[in-house]
Biopython code that builds the backbone (N, CA, C, O; Angstrom):
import numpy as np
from Bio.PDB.StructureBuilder import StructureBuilder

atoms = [
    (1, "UNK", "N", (107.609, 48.974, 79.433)),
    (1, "UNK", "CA", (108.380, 50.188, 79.241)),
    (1, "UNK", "C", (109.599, 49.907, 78.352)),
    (1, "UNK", "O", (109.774, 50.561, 77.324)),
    (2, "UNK", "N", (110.514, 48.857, 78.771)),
    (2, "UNK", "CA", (111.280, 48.541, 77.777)),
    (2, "UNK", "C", (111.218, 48.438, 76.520)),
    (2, "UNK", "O", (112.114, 48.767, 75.743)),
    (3, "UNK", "N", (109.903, 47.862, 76.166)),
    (3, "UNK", "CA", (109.773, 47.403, 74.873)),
    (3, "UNK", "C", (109.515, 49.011, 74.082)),
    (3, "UNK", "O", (110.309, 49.429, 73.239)),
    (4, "UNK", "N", (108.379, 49.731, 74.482)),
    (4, "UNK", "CA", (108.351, 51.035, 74.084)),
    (4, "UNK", "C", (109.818, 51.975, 73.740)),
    (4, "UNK", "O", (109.974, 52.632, 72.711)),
    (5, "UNK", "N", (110.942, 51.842, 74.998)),
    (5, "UNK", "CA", (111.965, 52.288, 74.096)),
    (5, "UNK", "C", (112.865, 51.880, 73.358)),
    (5, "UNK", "O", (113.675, 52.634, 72.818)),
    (6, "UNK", "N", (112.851, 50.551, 73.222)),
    (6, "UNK", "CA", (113.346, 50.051, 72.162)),
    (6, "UNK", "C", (113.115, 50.226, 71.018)),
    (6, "UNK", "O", (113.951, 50.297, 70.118)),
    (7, "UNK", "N", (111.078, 50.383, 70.850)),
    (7, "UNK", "CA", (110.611, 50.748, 69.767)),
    (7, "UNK", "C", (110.666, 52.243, 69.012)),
    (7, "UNK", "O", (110.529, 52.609, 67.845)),
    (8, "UNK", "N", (110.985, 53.030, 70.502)),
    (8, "UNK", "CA", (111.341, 54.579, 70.224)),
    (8, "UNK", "C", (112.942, 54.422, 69.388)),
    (8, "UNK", "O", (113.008, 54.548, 68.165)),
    (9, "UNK", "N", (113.877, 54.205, 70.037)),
    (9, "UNK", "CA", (114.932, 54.173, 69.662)),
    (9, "UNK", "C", (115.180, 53.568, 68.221)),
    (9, "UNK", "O", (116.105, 54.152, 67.658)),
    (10, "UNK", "N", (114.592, 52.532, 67.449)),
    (10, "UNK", "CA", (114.202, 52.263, 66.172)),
    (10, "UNK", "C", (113.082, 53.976, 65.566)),
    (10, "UNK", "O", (113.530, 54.742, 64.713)),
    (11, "UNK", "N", (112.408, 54.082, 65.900)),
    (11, "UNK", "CA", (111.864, 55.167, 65.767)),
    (11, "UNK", "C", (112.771, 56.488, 65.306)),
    (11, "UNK", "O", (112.617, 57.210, 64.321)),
    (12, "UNK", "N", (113.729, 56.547, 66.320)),
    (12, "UNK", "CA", (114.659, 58.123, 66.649)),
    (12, "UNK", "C", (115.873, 57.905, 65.147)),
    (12, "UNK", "O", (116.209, 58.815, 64.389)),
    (13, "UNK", "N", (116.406, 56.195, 65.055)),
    (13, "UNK", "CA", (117.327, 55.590, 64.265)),
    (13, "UNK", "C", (116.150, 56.414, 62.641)),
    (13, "UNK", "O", (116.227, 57.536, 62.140)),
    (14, "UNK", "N", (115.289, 55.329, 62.322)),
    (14, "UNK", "CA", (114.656, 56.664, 60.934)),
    (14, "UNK", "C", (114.459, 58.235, 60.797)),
    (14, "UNK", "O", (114.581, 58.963, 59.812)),
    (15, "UNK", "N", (114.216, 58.432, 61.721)),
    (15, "UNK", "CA", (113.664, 59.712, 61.662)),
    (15, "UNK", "C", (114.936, 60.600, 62.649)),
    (15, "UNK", "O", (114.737, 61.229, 63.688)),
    (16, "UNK", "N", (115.843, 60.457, 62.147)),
    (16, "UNK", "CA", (117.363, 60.917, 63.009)),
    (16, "UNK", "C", (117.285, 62.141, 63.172)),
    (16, "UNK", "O", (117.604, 62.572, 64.281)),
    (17, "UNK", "N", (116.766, 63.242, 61.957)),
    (17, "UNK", "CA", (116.527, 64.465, 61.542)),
    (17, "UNK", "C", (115.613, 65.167, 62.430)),
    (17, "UNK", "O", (115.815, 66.346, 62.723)),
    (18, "UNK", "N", (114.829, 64.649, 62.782)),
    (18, "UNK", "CA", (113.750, 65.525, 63.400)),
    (18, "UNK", "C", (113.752, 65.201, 65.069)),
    (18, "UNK", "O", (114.040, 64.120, 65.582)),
    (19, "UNK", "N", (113.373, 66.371, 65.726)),
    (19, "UNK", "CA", (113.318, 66.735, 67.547)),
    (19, "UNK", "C", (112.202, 65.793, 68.168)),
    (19, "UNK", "O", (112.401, 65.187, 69.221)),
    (20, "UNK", "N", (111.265, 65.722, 67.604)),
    (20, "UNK", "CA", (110.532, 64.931, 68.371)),
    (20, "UNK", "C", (110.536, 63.790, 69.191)),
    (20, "UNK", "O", (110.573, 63.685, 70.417)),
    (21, "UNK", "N", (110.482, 62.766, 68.089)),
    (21, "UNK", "CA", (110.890, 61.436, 68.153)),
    (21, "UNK", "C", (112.394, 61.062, 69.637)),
    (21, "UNK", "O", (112.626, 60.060, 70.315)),
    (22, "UNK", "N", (113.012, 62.334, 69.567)),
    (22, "UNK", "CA", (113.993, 62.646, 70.835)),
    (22, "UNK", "C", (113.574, 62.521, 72.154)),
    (22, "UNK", "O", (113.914, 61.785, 73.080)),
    (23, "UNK", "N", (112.353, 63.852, 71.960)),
    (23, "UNK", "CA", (112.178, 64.238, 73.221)),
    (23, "UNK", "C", (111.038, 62.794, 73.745)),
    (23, "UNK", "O", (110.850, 62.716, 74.959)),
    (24, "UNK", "N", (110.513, 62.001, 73.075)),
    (24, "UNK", "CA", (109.911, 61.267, 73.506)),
    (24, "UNK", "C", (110.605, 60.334, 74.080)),
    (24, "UNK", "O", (110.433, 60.030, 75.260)),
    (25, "UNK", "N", (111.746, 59.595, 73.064)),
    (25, "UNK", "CA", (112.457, 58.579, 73.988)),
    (25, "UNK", "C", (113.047, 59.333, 75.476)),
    (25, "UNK", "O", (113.352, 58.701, 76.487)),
    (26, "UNK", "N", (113.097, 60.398, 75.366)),
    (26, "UNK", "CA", (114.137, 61.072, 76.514)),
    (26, "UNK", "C", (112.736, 60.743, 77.316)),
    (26, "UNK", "O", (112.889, 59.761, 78.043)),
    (27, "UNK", "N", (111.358, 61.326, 77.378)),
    (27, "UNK", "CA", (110.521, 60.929, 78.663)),
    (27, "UNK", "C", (110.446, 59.749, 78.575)),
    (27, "UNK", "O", (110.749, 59.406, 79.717)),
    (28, "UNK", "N", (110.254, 58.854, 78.022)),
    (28, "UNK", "CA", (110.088, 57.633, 78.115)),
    (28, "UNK", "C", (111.319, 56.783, 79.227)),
    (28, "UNK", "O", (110.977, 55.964, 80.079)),
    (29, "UNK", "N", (112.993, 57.274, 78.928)),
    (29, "UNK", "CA", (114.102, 56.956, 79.279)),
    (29, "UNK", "C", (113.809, 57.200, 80.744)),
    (29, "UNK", "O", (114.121, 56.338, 81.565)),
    (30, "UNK", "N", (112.997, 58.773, 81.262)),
    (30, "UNK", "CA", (113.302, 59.435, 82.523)),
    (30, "UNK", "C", (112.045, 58.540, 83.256)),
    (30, "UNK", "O", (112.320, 58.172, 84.398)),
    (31, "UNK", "N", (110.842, 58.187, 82.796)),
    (31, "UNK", "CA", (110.052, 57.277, 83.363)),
    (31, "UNK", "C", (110.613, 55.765, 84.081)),
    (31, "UNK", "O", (110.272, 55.145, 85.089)),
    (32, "UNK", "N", (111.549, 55.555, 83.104)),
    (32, "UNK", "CA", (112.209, 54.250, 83.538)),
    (32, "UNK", "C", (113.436, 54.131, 84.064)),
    (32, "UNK", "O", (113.990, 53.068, 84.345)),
    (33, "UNK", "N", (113.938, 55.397, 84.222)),
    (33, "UNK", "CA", (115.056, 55.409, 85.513)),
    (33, "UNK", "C", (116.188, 55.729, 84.841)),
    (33, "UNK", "O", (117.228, 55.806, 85.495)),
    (34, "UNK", "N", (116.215, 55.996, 83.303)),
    (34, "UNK", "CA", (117.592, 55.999, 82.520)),
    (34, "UNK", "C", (117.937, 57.283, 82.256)),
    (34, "UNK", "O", (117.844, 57.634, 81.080)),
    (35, "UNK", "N", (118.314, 58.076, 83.065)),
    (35, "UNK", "CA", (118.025, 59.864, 83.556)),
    (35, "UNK", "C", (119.111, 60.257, 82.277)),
    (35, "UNK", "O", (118.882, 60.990, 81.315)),
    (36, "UNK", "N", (120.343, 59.526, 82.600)),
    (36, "UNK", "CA", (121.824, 60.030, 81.611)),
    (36, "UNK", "C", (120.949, 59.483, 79.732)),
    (36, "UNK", "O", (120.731, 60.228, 78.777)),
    (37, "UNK", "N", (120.762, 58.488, 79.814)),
    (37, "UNK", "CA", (120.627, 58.312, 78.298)),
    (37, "UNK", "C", (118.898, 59.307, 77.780)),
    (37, "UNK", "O", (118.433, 59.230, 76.643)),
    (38, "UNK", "N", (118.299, 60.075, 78.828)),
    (38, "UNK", "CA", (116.834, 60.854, 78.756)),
    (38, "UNK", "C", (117.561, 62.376, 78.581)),
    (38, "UNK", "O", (117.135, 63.184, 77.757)),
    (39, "UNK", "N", (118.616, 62.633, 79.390)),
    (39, "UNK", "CA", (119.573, 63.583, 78.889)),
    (39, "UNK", "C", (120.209, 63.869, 77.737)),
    (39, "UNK", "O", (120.199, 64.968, 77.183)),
    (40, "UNK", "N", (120.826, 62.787, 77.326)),
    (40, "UNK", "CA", (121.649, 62.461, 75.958)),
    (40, "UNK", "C", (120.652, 62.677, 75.033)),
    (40, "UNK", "O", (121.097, 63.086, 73.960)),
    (41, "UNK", "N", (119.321, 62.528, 75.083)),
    (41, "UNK", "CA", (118.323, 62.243, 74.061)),
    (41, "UNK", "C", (117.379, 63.407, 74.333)),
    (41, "UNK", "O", (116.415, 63.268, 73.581)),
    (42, "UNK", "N", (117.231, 64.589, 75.152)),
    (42, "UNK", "CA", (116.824, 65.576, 75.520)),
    (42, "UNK", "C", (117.911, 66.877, 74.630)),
    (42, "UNK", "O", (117.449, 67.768, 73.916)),
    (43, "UNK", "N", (119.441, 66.653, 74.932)),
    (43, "UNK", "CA", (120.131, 67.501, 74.351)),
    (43, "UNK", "C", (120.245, 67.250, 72.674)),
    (43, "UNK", "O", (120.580, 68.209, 71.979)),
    (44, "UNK", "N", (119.995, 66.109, 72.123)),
    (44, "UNK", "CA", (119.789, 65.843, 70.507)),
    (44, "UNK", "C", (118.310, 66.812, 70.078)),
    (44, "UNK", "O", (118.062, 67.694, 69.256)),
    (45, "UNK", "N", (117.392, 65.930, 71.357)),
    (45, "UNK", "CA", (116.281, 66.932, 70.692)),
    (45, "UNK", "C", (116.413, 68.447, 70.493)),
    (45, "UNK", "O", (116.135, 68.992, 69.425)),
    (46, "UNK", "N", (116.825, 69.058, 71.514)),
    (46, "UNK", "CA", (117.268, 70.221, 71.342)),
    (46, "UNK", "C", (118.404, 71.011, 70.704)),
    (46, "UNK", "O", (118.549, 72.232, 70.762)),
    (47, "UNK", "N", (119.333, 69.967, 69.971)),
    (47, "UNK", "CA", (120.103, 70.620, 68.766)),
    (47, "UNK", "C", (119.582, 70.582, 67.267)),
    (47, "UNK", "O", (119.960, 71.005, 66.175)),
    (48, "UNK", "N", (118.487, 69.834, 67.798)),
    (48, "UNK", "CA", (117.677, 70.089, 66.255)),
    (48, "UNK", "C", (116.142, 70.700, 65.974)),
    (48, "UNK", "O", (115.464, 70.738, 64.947)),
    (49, "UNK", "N", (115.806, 71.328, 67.831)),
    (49, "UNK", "CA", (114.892, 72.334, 67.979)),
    (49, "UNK", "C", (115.471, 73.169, 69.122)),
    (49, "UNK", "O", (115.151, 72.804, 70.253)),
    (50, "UNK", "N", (116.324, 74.300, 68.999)),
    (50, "UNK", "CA", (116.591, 74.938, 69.963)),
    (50, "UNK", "C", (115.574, 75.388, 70.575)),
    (50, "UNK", "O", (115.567, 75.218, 71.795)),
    (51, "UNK", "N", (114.875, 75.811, 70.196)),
    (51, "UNK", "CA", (113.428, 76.983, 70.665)),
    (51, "UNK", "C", (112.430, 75.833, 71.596)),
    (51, "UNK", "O", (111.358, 76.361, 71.891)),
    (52, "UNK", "N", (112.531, 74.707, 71.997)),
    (52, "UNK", "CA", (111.545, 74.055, 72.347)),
    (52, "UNK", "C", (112.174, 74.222, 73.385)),
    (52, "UNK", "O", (113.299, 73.898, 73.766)),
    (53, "UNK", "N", (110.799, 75.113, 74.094)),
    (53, "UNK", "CA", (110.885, 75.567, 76.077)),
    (53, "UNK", "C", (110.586, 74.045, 76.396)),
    (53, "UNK", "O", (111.532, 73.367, 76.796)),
    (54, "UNK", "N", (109.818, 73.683, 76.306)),
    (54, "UNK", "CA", (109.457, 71.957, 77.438)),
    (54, "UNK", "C", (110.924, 71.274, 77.884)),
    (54, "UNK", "O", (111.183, 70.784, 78.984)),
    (55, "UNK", "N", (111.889, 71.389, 76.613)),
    (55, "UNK", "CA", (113.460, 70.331, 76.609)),
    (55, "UNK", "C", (114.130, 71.146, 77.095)),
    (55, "UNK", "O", (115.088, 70.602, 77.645)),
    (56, "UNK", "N", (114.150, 72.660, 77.237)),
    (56, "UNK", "CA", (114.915, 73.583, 77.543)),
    (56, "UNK", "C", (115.070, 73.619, 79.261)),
    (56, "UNK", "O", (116.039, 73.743, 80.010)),
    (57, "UNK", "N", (113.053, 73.377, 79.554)),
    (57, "UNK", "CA", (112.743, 73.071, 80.866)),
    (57, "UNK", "C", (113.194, 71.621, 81.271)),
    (57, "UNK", "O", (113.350, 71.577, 82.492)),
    (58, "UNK", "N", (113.353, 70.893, 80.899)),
    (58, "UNK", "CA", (113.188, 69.498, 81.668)),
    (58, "UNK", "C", (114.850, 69.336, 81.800)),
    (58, "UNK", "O", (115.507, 68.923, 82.756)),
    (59, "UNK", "N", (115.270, 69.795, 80.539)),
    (59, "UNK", "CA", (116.983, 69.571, 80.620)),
    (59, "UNK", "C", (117.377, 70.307, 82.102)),
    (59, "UNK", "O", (118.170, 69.712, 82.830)),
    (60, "UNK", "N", (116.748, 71.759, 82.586)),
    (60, "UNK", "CA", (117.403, 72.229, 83.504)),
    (60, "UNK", "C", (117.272, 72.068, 84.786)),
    (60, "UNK", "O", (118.060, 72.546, 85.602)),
    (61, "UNK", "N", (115.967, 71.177, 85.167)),
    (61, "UNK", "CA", (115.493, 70.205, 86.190)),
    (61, "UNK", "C", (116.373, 69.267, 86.492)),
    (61, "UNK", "O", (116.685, 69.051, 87.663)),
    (62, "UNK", "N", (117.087, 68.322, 85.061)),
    (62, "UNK", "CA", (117.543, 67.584, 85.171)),
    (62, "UNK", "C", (118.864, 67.621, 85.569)),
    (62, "UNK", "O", (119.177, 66.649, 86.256)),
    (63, "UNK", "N", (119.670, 68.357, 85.381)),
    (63, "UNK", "CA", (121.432, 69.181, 85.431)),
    (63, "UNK", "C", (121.538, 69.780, 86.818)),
    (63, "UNK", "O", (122.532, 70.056, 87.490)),
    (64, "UNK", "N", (120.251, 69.905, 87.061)),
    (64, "UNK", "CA", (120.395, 70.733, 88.859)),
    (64, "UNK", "C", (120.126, 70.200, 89.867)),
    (64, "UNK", "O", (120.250, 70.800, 90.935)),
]
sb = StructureBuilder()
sb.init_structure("model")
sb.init_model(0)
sb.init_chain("A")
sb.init_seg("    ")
for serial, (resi, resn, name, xyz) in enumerate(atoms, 1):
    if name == "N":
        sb.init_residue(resn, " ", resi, " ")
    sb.init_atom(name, np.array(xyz, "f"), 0.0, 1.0, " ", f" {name:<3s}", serial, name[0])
structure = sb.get_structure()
């Protein structure tokens, strides 16, 4: 698991611009127990896709 987000986070570092690459490290982060930095990386994804219900949903699971 570690190694995967390390490799995400190199991943998120190129491709800074785009939501995706976000919301993945963010599940990846929440799989492995790192809820605050799956947050941090849930709310990026979603300032650069507001409209994505899944981050909209998981962010408000997560805050409550």
């Amino acid at each position: 698991m570690k190694k995967a987000i390390d490799i995400l986070k190199f991943i998120v570092q190129a491709c800074s611009n785009q939501w995706y690459p976000y919301s993945i490290l963010a599940e990846f982060q929440l799989q492995a127990g790192q809820k605050d930095e799956a947050i941090k990386n849930y709310k990026k994804s979603l300032e650069l896709n507001p409209n994505n219900e899944q981050t909209i949903q998981q962010l408000q699971k997560l805050e409550h």
